[in-house]
N, C-alpha and C positions, 0 to 999 in steps of 0.2 A: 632453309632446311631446318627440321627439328630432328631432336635426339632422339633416340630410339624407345626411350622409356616415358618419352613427353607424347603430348598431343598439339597438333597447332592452334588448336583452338578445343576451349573444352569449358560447358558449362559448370563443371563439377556438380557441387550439391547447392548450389547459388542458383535463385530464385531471376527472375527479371528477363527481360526483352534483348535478343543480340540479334542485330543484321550483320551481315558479313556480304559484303559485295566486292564484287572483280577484285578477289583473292587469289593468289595461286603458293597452295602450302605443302609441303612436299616433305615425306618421309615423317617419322615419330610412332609412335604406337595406332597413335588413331589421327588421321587428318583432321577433319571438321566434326566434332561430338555433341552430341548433348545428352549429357547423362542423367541425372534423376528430376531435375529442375527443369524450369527455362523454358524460354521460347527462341527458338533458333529460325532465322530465314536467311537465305544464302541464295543470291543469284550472281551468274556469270563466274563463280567460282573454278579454278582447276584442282582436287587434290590428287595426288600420288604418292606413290612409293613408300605407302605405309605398315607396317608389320599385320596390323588388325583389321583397319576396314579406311578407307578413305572417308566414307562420309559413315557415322553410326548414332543410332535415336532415329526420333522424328524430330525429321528437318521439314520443315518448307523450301524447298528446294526450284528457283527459275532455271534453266540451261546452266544448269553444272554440272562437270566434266570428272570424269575420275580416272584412272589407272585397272583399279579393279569393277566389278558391277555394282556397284551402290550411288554411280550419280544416277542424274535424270537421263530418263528414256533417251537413247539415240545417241547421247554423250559418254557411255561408257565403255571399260577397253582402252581406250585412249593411252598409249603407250609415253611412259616418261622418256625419252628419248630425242635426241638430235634432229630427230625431222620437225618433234614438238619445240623445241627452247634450242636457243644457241647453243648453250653447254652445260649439259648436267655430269662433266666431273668433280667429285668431291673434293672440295676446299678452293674451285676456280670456277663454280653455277653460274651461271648467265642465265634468267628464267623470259629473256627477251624474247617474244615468237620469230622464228625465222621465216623466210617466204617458202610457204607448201603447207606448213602448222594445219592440222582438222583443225583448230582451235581460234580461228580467224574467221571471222565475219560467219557466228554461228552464236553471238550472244544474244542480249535483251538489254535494250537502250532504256535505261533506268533512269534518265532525266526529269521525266514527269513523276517519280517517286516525290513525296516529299521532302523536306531541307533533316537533314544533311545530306539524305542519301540519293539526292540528284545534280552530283558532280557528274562533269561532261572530261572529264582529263583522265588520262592514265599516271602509272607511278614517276612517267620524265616528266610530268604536265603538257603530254602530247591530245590534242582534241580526239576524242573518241566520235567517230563519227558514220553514218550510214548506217551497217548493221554491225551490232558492237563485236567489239572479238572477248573471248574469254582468258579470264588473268588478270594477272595484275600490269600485263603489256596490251596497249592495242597498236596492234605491226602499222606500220605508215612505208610507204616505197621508196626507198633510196630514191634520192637524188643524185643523177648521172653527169658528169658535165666533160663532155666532149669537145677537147679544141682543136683548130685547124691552122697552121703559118700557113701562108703565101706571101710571099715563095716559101718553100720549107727549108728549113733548116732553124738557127738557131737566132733569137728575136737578139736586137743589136740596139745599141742606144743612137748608132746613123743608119740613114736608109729609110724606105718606109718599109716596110711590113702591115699585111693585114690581117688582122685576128680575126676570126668568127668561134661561135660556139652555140652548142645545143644542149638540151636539156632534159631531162624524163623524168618523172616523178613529180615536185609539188613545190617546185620553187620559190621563195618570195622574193631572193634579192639573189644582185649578184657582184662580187666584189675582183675585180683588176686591178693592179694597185703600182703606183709612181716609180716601175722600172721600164717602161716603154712607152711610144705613143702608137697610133692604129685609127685603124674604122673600126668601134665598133658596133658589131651586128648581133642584138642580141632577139635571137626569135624574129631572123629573117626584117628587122625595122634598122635601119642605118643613121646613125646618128654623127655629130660632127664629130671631126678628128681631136682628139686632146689627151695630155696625161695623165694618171693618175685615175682612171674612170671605174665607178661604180655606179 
């Protein structure tokens, strides 16, 4: 978030080249600027909630998004709000995209840019992938992990018990850990019985 009399970004009267890629700057006087100088390019941007204009100058602008009408065609409007980011209450922001965000898988995969500016990660160092989302998040799907006792009830250190579970989303591992033994079956493949299993 910026302050109301700031900008999040702003060339001032400084000369020179600025890229700005999968940003997302919120609130200040002016979101993304360029004022008398400069060369401004901004893709995959979000700005919002800013007193003057989200985006103001001439920008080179890829699929960025604004709050009011100054991003790119078809990205503007875009409402700072909970269906956009987890949470945009003040002094507890979450600018992470939630699942339903316009702001998901409506970027430009900027990897073939040149060095620097074709990182393939978002701001957790989660891979941006397929078609990029815009921000400084790109949403990935929970991972869901469903388990099953049989018999049901409550897993015992005697007796056998058998565990199974499933999955949804984008798993790489999966961890069970040295308070029972079991079958386990992970993704429907059965493996021999033992403790401690990951």
């Amino acid at each position: 978030s910026t302050a109301a009399a700031s900008s999040g970004f702003t060339t001032g009267g400084y000369c020179g080249t600025y890229y700005l890629y999968s940003c997302t700057v919120i609130g200040g006087n002016y979101g993304i600027r360029r004022d008398i100088n400069g060369t401004v390019t901004a893709k995959n941007c979000y700005a919002g909630g800013s007193a003057t204009g989200d985006y103001a100058g001439t920008i080179t602008m890829t699929t960025c998004a604004s709050e009011d009408t100054t991003g790119s065609a078809g990205l503007q409007n875009i409402a700072y709000n909970t269906t956009n980011f987890t949470n945009v209450t003040a002094g507890t922001e979450d600018y992470h995209l939630p699942s339903g965000s316009v702001l998901i898988n409506v970027g430009t995969d900027t990897s073939g840019d040149a060095a620097p500016m074709n990182f393939t990660n978002d701001i957790d160092g989660q891979t941006r992938s397929g078609t990029w989302d815009i921000g400084a998040d790109e949403y990935v799907t929970p991972i869901t992990v469903s388990l099953t006792a049989n018999p049901a009830g409550p897993l015992t250190a005697l007796g056998a018990t058998n565990l199974s579970w499933t999955t949804t989303g984008n798993p790489t591992s999966c961890d069970a850990s040295n308070y029972w033994s079991g079958i386990d079956i992970h993704n429907g493949d059965p493996v021999t019985q033992r403790s401690g299993m990951t």
